[in-house]
DRENTOR-582339 format. One record per residue (C-alpha): residue number from 1; residue in three letters; z negated, y, x negated. Coordinates in Angstrom, 3 decimals. Each point is the difference from the previous one (the first is absolute). Last residue first. Layout:
<atoms>
resi / resn / Z / Y / X
NUM / ALA / Z / Y / X
...
</atoms>
This chain:
<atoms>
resi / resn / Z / Y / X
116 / UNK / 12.423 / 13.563 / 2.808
115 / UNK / 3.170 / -2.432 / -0.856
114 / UNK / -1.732 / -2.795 / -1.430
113 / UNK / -0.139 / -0.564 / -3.477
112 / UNK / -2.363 / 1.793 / -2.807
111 / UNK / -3.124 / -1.729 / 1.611
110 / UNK / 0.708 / -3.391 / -0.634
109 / UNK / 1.623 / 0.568 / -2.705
108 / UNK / -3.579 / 1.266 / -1.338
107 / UNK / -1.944 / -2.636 / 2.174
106 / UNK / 1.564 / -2.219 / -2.098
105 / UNK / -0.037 / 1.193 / -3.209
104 / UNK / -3.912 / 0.132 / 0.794
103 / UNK / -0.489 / -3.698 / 1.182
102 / UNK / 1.996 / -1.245 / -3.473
101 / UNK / -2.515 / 2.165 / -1.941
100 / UNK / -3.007 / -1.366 / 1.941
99 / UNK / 0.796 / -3.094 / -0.667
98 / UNK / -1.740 / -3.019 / 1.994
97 / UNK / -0.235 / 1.581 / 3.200
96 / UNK / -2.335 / 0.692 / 2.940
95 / UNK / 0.956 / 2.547 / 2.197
94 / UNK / -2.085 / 2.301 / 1.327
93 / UNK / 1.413 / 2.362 / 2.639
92 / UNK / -1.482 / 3.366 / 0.974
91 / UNK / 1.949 / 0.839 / 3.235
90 / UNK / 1.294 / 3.010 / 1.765
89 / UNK / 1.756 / -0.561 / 3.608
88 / UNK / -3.584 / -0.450 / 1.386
87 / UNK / -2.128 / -2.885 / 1.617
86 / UNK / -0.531 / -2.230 / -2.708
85 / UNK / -0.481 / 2.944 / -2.406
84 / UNK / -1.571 / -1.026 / -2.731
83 / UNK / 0.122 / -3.639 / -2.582
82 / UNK / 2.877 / -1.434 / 1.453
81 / UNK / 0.157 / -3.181 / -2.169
80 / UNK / 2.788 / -1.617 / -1.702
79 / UNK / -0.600 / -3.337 / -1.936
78 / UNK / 0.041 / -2.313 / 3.003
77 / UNK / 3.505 / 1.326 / 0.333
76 / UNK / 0.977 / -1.657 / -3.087
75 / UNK / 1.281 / 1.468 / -2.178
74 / UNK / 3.551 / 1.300 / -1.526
73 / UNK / -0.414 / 3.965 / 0.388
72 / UNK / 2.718 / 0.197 / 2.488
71 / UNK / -1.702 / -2.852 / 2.061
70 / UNK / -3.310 / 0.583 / -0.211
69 / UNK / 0.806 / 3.942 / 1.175
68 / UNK / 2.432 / -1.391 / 3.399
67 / UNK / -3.281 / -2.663 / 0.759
66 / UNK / -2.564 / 2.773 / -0.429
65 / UNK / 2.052 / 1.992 / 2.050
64 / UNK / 0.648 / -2.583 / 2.614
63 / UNK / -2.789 / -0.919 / 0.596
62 / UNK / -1.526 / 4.197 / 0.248
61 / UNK / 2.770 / -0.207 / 2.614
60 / UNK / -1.678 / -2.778 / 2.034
59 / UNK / -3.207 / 1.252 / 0.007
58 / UNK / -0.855 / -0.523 / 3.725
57 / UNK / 2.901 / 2.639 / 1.148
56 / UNK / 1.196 / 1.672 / -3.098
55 / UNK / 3.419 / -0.474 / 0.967
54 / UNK / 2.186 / -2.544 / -2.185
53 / UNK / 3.460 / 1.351 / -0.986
52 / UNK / -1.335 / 0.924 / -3.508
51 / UNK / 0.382 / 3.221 / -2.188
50 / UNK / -2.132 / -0.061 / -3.187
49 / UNK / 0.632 / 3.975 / -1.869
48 / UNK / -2.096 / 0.002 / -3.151
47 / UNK / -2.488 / 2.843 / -0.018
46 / UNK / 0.979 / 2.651 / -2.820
45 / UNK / -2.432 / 2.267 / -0.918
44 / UNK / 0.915 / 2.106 / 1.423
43 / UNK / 1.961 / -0.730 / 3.186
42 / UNK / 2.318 / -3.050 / 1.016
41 / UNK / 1.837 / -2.088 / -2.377
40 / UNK / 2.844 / -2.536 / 0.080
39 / UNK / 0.097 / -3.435 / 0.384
38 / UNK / -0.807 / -3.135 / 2.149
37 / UNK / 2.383 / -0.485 / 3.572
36 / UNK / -0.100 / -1.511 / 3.290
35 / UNK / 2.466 / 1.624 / 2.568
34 / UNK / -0.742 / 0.576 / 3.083
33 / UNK / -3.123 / 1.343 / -1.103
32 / UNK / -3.001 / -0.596 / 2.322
31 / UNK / -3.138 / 0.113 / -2.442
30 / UNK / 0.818 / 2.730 / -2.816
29 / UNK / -2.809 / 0.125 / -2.959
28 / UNK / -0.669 / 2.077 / -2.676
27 / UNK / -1.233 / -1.770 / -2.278
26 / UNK / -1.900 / 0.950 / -3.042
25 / UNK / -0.561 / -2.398 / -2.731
24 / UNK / -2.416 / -2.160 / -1.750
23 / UNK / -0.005 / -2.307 / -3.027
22 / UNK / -3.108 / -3.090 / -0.324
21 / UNK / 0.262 / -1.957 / -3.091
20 / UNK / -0.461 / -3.736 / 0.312
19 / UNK / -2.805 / -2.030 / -1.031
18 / UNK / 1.215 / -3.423 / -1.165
17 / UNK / -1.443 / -3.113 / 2.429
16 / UNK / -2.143 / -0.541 / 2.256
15 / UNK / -0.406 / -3.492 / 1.575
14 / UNK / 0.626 / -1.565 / 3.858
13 / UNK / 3.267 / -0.481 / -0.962
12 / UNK / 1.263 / 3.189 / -1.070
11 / UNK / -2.763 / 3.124 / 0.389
10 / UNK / 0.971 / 3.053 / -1.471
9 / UNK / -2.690 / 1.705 / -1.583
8 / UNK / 1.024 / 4.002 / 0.382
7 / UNK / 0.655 / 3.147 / -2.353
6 / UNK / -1.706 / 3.318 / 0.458
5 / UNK / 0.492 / 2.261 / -3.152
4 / UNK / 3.060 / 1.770 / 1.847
3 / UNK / 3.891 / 0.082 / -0.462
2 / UNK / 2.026 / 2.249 / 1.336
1 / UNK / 0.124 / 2.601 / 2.766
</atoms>
């Protein structure tokens, strides 16, 4: 988890603009909750806990995860990507943010709440 070297052009009005650092996390993903939650930690190393009412018929839970991640870490969901693991419960997540410091508080409440 953390940040990595990658960083992407994003693209604003047909031009690119500043590069912004790529972070990634672990997921560990649960489709079908009845209740939708972010936080707490599963395994080690930790995989952050997304749980989202969507199934994961047609992709609509890995939506919803990369919409429930954009929104805790305060992007836009056009700057989350599910990098691996589509089709499982564990997920490498890249998330595109400009502070990596801010993005790694974060994920650390993130993953120090939640009752697993």
């Amino acid at each position: 988890m953390g940040s990595t070297a990658r960083e992407r052009r994003i693209q604003r009005n047909g031009f690119y603009h500043d590069r912004v650092p790529e972070f990634t996390i672990t997921v560990r993903a649960k489709p079908g909750a009845s209740r939708p939650r972010i936080g707490g930690a599963h395994g080690d190393p930790p995989e952050l806990i997304v749980a989202v009412r969507e199934t994961a018929a047609s992709g609509r839970a890995n939506a919803a995860i990369e919409t429930a991640i954009a929104t805790e870490f305060g992007i836009p969901p056009s700057m989350v990507d599910i990098r691996a693991g589509h089709a499982g419960r564990q997920k490498t997540v890249a998330l595109y943010v400009p502070d990596g410091a801010a993005a790694q508080a974060t994920l650390d409440r993130l993953l120090a709440s939640g009752d697993d």
